[in-house]
C-alpha positions as CSV (number, residue, x, y, z in Angstrom):
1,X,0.0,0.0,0.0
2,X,1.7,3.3,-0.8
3,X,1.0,6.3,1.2
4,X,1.1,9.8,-0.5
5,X,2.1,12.7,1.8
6,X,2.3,16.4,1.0
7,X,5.8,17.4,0.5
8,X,5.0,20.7,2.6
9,X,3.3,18.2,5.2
10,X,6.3,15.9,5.1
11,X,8.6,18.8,5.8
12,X,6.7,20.3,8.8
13,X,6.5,16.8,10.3
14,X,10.5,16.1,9.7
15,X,10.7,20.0,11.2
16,X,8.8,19.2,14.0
17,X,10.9,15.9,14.9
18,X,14.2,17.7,14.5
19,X,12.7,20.2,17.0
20,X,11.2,17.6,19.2
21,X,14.7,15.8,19.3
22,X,16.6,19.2,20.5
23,X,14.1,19.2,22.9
24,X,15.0,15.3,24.5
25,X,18.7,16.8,24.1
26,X,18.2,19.9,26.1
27,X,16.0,18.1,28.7
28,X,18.3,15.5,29.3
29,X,21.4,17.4,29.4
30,X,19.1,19.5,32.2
31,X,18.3,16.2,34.0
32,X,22.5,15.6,33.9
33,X,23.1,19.2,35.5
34,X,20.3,18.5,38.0
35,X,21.7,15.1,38.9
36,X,25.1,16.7,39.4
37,X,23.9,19.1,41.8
38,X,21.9,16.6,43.9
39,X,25.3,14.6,44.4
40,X,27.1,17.8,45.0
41,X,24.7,18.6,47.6
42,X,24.6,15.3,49.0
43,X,28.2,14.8,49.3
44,X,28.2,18.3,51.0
45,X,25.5,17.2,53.3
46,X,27.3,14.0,54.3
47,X,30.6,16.0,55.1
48,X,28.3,18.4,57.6
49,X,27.4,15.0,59.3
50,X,30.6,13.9,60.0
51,X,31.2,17.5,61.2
52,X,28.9,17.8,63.7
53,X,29.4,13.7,64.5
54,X,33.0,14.8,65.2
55,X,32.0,18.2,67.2
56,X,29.5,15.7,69.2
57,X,32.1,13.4,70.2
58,X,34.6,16.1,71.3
59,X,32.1,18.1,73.3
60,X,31.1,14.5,74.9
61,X,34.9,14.3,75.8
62,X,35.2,17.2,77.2
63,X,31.7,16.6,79.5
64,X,33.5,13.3,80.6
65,X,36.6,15.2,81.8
66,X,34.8,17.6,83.3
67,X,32.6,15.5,85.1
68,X,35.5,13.5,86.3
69,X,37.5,16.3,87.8
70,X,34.4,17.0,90.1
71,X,35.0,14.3,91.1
């Protein structure tokens, strides 16, 4: 079965697909930039908790030896 198409119709379609396809590039090179950030923001994160984990533990140190020379 052949199937006639417009050339102008044929050309706004292949138009539109080129368009559509810079579209999928620009969104997933977006979705790339937005996964980098989330890591970055992660990995930031993760270093504040093993700040304040640190801080923690010398503040509990420093409650022991205080405690103990009350004693």
């Amino acid at each position: 079965m052949a199937v006639f198409v417009k050339i102008a119709e044929y050309e706004k379609l292949d138009k539109l697909l080129e368009e559509t396809k810079e579209k999928i590039t620009e969104i997933k090179e977006t979705l790339s930039n937005i996964e980098d950030i989330r890591q970055k923001e992660n990995d930031q994160v993760e270093e504040w908790s093993k700040e304040i984990t640190e801080v923690d533990e010398l503040m509990n140190e420093v409650d022991e030896l205080l405690l103990s020379n009350k004693e």
